[in-house]
C-alpha positions as CSV (number, residue, x, y, z in Angstrom):
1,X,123.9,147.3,109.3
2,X,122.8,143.7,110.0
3,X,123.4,142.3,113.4
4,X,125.0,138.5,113.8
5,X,121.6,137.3,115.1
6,X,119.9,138.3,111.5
7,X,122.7,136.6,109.3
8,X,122.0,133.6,111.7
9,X,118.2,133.5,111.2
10,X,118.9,133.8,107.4
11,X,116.6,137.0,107.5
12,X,117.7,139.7,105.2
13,X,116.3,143.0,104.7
14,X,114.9,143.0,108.3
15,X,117.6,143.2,112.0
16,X,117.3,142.4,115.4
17,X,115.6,144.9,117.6
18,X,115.9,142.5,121.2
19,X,115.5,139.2,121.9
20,X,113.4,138.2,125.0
21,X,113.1,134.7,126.5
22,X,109.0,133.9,127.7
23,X,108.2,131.6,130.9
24,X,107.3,128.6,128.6
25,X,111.4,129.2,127.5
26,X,111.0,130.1,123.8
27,X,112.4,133.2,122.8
28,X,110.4,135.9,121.3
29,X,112.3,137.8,118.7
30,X,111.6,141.3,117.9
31,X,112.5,142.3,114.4
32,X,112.3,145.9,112.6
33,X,112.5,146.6,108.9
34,X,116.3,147.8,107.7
35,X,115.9,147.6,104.2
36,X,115.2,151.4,103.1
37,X,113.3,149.8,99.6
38,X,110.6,149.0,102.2
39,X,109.3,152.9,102.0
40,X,108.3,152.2,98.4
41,X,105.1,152.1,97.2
42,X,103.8,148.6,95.9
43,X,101.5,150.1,93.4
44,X,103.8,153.4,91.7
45,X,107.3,152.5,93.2
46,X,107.7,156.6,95.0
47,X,109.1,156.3,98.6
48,X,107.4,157.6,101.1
49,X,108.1,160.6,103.9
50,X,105.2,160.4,105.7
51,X,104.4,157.8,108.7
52,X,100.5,157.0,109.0
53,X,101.2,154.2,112.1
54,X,102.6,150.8,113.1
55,X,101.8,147.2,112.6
56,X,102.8,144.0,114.4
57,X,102.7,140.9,112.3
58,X,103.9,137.4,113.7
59,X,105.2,135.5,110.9
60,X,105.8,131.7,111.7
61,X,109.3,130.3,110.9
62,X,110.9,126.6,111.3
63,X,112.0,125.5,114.4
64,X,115.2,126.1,115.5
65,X,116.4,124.2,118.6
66,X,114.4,122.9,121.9
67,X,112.5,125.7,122.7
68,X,112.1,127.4,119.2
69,X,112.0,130.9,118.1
70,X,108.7,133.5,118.0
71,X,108.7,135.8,115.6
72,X,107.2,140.0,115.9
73,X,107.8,141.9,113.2
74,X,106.9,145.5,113.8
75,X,106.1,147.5,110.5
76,X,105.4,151.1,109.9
77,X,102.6,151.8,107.6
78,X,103.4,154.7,105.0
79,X,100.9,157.6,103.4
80,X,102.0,157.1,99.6
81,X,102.3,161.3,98.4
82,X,101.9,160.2,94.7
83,X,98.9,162.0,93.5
84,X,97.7,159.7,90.9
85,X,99.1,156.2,92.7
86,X,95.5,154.4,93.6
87,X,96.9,153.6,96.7
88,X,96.7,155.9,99.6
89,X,98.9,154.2,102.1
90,X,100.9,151.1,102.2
91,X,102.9,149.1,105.0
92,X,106.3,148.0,104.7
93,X,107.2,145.3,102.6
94,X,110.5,143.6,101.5
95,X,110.2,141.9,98.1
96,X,113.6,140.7,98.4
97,X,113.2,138.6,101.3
98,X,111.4,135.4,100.2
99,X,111.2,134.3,103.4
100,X,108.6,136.5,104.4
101,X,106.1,137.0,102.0
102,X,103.8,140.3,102.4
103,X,100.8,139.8,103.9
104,X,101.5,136.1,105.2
105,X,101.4,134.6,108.6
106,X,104.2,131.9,107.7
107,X,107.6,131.4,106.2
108,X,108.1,130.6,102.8
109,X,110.9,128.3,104.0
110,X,108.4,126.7,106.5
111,X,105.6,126.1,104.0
112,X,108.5,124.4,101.6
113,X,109.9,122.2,104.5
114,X,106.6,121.5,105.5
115,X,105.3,120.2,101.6
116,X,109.0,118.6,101.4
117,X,108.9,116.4,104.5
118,X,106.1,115.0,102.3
119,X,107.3,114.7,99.0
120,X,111.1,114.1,99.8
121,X,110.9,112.4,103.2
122,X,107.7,110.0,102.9
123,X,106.3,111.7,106.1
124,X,102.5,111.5,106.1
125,X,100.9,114.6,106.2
126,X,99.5,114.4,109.5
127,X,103.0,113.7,111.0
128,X,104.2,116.9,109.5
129,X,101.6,118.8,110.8
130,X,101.9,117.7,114.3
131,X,105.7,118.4,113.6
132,X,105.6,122.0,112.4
133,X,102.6,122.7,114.5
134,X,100.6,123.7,111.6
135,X,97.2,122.4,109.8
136,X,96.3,119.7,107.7
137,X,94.9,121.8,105.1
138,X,98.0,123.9,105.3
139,X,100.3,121.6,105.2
140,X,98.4,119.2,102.2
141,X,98.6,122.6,100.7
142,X,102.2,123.1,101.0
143,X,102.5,119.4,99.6
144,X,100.7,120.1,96.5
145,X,103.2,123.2,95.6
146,X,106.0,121.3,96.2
147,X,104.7,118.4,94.5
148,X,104.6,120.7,91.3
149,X,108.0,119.6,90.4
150,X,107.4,116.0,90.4
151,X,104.1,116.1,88.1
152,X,105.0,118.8,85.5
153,X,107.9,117.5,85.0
154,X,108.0,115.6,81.4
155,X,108.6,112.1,81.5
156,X,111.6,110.5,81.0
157,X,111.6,108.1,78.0
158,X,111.4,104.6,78.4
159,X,112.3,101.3,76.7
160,X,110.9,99.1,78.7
161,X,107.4,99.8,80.7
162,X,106.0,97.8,83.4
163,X,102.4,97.7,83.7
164,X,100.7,96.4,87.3
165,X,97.5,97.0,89.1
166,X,97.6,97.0,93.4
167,X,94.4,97.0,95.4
168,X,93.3,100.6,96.6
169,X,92.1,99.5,100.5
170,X,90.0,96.7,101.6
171,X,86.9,95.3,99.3
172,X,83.8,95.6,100.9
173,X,80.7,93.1,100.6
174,X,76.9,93.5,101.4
175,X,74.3,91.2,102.1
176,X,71.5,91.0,99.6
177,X,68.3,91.1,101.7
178,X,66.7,89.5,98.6
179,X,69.1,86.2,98.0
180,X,70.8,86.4,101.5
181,X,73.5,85.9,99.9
182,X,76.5,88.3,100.0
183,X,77.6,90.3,96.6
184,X,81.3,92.4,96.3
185,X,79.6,96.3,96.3
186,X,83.3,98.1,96.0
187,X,86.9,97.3,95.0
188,X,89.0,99.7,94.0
189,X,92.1,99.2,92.1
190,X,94.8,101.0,90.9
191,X,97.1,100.8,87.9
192,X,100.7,101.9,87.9
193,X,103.3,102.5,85.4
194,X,106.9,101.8,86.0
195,X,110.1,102.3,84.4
196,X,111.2,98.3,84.3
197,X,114.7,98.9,83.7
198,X,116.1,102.1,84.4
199,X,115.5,104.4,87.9
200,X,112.8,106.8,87.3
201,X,110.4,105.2,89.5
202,X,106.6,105.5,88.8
203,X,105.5,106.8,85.8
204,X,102.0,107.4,86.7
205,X,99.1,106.2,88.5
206,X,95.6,105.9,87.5
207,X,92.5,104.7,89.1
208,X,90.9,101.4,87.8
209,X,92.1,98.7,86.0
210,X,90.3,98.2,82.7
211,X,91.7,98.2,79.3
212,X,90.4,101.8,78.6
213,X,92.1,103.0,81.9
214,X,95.5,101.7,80.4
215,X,94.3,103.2,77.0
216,X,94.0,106.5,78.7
217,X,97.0,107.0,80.6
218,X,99.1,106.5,77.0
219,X,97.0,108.8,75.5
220,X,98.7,111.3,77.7
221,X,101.8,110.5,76.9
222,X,103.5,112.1,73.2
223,X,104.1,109.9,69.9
224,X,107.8,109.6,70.2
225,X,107.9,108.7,73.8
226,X,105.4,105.3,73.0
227,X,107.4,104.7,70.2
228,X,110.5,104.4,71.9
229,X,109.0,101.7,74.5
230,X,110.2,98.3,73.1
231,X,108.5,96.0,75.3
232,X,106.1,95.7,78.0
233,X,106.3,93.8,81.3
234,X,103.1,92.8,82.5
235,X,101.5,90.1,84.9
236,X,99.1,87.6,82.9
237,X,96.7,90.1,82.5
238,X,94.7,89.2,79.2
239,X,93.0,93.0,79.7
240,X,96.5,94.5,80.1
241,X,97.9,92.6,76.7
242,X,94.5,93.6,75.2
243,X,95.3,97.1,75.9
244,X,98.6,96.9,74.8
245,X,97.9,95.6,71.3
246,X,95.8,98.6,70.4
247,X,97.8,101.6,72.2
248,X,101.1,100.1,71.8
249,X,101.3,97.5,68.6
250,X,104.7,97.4,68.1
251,X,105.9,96.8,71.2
252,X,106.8,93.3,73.1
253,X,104.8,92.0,76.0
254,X,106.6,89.9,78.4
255,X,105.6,87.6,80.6
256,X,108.5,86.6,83.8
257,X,108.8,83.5,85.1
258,X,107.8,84.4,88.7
259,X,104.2,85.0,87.8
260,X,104.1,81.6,85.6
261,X,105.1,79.8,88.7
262,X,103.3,81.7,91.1
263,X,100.4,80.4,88.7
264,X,101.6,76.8,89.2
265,X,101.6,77.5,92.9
266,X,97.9,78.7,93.2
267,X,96.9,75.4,91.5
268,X,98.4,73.4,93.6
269,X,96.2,75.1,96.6
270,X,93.0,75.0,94.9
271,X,93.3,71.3,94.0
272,X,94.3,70.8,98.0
273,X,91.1,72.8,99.2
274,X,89.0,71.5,96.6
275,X,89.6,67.3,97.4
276,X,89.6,68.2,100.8
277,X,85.9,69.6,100.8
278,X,84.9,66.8,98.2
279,X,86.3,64.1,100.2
280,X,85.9,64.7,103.7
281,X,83.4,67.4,103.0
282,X,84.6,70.0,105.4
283,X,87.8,72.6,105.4
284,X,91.4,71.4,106.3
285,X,92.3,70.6,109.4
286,X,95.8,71.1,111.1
287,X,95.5,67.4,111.3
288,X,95.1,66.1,107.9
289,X,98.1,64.9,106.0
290,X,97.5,67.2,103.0
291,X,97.6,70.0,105.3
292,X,100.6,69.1,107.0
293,X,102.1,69.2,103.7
294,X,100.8,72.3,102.2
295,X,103.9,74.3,102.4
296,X,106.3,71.1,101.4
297,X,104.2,70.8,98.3
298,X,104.8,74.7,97.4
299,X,108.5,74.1,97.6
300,X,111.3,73.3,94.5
301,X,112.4,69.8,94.5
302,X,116.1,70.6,94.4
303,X,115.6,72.1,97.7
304,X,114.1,68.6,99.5
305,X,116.5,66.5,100.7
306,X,115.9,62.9,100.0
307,X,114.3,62.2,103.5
308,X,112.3,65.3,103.0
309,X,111.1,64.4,99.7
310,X,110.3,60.6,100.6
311,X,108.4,61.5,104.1
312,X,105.9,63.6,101.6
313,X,105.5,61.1,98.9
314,X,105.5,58.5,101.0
315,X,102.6,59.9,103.1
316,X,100.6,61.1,100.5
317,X,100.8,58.5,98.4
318,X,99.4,56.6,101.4
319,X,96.3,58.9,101.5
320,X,94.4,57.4,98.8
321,X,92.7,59.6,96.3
322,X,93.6,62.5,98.2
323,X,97.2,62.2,97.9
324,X,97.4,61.1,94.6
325,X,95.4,63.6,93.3
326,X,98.0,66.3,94.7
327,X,100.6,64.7,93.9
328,X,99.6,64.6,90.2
329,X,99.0,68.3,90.5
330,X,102.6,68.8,92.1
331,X,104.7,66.7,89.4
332,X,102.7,69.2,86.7
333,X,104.4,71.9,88.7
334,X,107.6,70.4,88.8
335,X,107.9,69.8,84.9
336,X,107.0,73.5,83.8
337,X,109.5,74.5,86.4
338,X,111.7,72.1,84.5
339,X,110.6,73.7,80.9
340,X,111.3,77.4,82.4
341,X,114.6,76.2,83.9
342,X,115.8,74.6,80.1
343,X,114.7,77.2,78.4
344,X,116.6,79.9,80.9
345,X,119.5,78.3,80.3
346,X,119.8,78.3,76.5
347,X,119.0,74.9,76.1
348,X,118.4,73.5,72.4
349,X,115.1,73.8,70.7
350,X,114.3,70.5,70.2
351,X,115.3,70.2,74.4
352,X,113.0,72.7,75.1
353,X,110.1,71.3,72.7
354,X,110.5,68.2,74.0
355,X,110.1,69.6,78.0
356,X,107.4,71.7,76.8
357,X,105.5,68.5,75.2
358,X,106.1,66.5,78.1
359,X,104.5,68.9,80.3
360,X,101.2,69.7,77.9
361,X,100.5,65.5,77.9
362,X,101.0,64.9,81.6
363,X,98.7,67.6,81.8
364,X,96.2,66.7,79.6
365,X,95.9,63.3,80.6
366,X,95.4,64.3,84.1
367,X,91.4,64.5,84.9
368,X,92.0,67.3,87.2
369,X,90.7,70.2,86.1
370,X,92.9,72.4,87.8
371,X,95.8,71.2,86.0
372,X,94.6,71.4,82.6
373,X,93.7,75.0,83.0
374,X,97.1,75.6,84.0
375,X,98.2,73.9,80.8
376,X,95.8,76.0,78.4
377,X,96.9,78.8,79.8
378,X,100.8,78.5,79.8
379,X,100.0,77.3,76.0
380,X,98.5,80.5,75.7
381,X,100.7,82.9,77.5
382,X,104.0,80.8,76.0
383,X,104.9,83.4,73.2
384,X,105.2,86.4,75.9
385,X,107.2,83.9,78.5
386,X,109.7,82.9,75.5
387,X,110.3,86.6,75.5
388,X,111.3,86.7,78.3
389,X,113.6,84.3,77.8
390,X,115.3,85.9,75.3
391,X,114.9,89.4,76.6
392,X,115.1,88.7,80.3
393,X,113.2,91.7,81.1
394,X,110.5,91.0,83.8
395,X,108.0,93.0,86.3
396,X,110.1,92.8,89.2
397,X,110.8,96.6,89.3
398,X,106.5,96.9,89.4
399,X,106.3,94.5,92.5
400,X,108.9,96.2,94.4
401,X,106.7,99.9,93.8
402,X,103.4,98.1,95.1
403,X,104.8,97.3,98.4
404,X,106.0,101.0,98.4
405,X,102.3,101.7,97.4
406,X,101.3,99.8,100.3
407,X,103.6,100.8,102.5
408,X,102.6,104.6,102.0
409,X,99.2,103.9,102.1
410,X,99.4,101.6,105.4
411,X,101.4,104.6,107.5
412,X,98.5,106.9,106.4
413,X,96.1,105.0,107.6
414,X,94.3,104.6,104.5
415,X,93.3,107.7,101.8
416,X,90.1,108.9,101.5
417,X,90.9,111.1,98.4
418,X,92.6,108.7,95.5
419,X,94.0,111.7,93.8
420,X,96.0,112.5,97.0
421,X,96.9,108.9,97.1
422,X,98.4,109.0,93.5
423,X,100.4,112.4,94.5
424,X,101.7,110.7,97.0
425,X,102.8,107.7,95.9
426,X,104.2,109.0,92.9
427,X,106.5,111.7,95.1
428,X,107.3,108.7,97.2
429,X,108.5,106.1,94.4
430,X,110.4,109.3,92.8
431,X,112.9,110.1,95.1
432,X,115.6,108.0,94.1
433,X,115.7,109.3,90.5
434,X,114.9,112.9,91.4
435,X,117.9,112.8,93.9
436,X,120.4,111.6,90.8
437,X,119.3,114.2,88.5
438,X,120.1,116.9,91.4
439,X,123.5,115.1,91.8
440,X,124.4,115.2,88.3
441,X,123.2,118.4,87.8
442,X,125.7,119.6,90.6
């Protein structure tokens, strides 16, 4: 019979002998086997008669309040009487009882929590280990069984699939004792995966960022789930739309907004640094006009107010060269901003041609060469961002996992491993589609 302290510890098979409390305060609980299927042998299944001794194991369990709980399990070991059973002697086991694996100095249910804080919780693997009181190894261990879920499961099948890369840790530069000049000796990238309209997360993860690392990753991936993936939202990545066009040829890529502007954006800086060093031949200084206005310049012009907008003009304009030459750079934003803003809202063709021609010639007529790179490359890029248009499909969903990418890897303190990187972050961006499938399965 099964005392009330057993049924609490969730400990079948085994009762209560006594419970004493130690002069730190935990409490050592002393356990003996009740389950009379213990006797039998592992290897022929005959129950024993005959005691050959005793055993004290101390199987670690979870926490359980302030002071926790100390486990002793004391164990009779058995002479097995089958004649031809290759064992001689055996000591109690329970196979029922989960919990307690034979031979084993923890839980199952601790080594589960302990790989589940990981995978479900987005604890690092240190933190659990100073939690449980257990090992890294053990616990990274634990991580990697639980993890098992997450990357056998098949993947789900996709329509639209977002494509990113995110720096894995800090590049790191040498000195060439030859040219004394430094040269980039590592930088480590990673590309991820993502479902771009649905909730499963990230897809995978793999190490580089080359057109044969794409290549790979859908090689892994079955014939009917890459032809059910309609388009492809990317950054303007000519090595990612390379790779698509040979693994995935029928598919869309598309191009959002966001990253067209962000383009515009970066322009406008280079052209600032780059007149400022060729005109008063050092960096920018807090005190320098063009500085001042460095974040007015990066601004939308429906969001100045007409003071606002005049104060920058005006002082620019004043500036000479300097100004003018920014300000040229900054009116080339503002008409592709108008282009993408007509052509998001279903303007006519011959509207949208016309904006689009207006901003190719100011462009091109500008002798900034900044500006017409933008131009040649928006040109290029314009039959993936007219996709967008029409699909509205973008790479926001990809963004949104990097900074969970970085986030993981910033609370770790950096991986050294990649491959435990990749686990992780691809337990961590999971959870919100593997906790819907375990509600809808319920």
């Amino acid at each position: 019979m099964l005392d009330d302290t057993t049924l609490l510890l969730d400990l079948d098979g085994v009762s209560v002998a006594r419970v004493e409390r130690l002069a730190d305060g935990r409490r050592r609980v002393h356990l003996v086997t009740a389950d009379k299927a213990a006797r039998a042998c592992p290897a022929c299944g005959v129950f024993a008669t005959r005691v050959k001794g005793s055993a004290v194991t101390r199987p670690r369990d979870l926490p359980y309040g302030e002071s926790g709980l100390e486990f002793r399990w004391h164990k009779r070991r058995w002479w097995c009487r089958e004649a031809g059973c290759p064992r001689r002697s055996f000591t109690e086991q329970i196979p029922q009882i989960p919990q307690i694996p034979a031979g084993a100095r923890l839980t199952a249910r601790l080594r589960g929590a302990a790989g589940r804080r990981i995978r479900d919780a987005g604890s690092t693997v240190i933190q659990a280990a100073r939690d449980l009181h257990l090992s890294w190894p053990t616990v990274m261990e634990a991580f990697r069984t639980q993890a098992r879920d997450v990357t056998e499961a098949p993947l789900p099948q996709v329509t639209v699939l977002g494509i990113d890369e995110t720096r894995r840790g800090r590049p790191r530069c040498e000195r060439d004792a030859d040219t004394d000049k430094w040269r980039l000796t590592r930088d480590r990238w990673h590309t991820g995966f993502v479902d771009a309209l649905g909730h499963d997360g990230l897809l995978g993860l793999v190490e580089g960022r080359t057109a044969a690392d794409v290549l790979a990753w859908l090689a892994t991936t079955d014939l009917d789930r890459r032809k059910g993936i309609g388009h492809i939202a990317i950054d303007m990545s000519a090595t990612y739309r390379a790779a698509i066009r040979v693994g995935l040829p029928h598919a869309t890529v598309v191009v959002d907004h966001f990253h067209v502007v962000q383009l515009a954006d970066k322009m406008l800086s280079m052209v600032r640094r780059r007149t400022t060093a060729g005109t008063r031949g050092r960096r920018g200084r807090a005190s320098d006009p063009e500085w001042k206005a460095r974040r007015r310049l990066l601004r939308n012009r429906e969001d100045f107010s007409d003071d606002q907008f005049a104060t920058m003009w005006n002082t620019l304009l004043g500036e000479g060269k300097i100004g003018q030459t920014l300000l040229t750079a900054w009116i080339a934003k503002e008409n592709l901003r108008t282009l993408l803003a007509l052509a998001r809202a279903g303007a006519g063709r011959h509207q949208v041609g016309h904006a689009r021609w207006k901003f190719l010639t100011w462009c091109a007529d500008s002798d900034i060469p900044e500006v017409r790179q933008l131009a040649t490359t928006v040109d290029r890029w314009w039959p993936e961002v007219a996709a967008f248009i029409d699909t509205g499909h973008s790479n926001a969903k990809s963004e949104g996992i990097n900074r969970v990418i970085k986030l993981v890897a910033r609370n770790a303190f950096g991986f050294r491993n990649a491959e435990n990187q990749r686990l992780g972050t691809r337990c961590v961006t999971t959870r919100r589609a593997r906790g819907q499938l375990r509600t809808a399965q319920l």
